[in-house]
C-alpha positions in Angstrom: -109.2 -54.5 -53.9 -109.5 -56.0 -57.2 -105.8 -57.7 -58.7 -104.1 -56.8 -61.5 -103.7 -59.4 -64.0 -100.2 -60.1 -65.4 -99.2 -59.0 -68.9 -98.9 -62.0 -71.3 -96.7 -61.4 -74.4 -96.3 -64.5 -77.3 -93.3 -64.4 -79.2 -94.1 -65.5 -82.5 -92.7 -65.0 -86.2 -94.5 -61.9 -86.3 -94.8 -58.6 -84.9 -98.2 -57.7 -86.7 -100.9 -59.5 -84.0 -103.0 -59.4 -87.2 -101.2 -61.3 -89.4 -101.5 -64.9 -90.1 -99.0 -67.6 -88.7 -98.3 -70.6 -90.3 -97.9 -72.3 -86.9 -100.5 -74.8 -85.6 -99.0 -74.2 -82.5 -99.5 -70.3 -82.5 -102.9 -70.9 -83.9 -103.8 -72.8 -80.7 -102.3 -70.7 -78.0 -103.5 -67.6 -79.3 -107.0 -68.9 -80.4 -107.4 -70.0 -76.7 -106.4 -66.8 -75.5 -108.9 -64.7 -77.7 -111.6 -67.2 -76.4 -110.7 -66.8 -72.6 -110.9 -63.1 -73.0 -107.4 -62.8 -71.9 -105.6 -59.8 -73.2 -102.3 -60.7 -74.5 -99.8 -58.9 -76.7 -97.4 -60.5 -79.3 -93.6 -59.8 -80.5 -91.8 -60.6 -82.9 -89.3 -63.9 -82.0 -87.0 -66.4 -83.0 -86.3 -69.7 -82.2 -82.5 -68.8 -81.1 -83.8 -66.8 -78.5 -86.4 -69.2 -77.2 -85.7 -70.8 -73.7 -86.5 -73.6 -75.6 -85.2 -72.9 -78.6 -89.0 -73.4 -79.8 -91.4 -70.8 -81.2 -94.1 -69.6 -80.2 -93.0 -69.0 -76.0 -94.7 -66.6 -73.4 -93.5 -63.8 -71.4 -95.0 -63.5 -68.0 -94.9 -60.0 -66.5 -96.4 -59.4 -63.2 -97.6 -55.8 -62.7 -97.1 -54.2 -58.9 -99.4 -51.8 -58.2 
């Protein structure tokens, strides 16, 4: 039975995922995903709401099924 991978979301500046970022750090994490053929989605965050109070962050979402 083949597994489900989870559903990876980047909180960023932006909503638009085609819009550019001024973050290096952005840059990296989502030019890594794009090259490991990873789907991902982003969102639009803020630092405030960060668990690290740090932009960009990840949310992890594990699908059952």
């Amino acid at each position: 039975m083949p597994s489900k991978s989870p559903t990876l979301t980047i909180f960023r500046d932006r909503d638009d995922p085609g819009a550019y970022t001024w973050s290096p750090f952005v840059v990296k994490l989502e030019a890594r995903l794009r090259f490991s053929h990873l789907p991902y989605t982003t969102q639009a965050g803020t630092p405030s709401a960060s668990p690290k109070g740090k932009l960009p962050y990840v949310r992890i979402e594990e699908s059952n099924g």
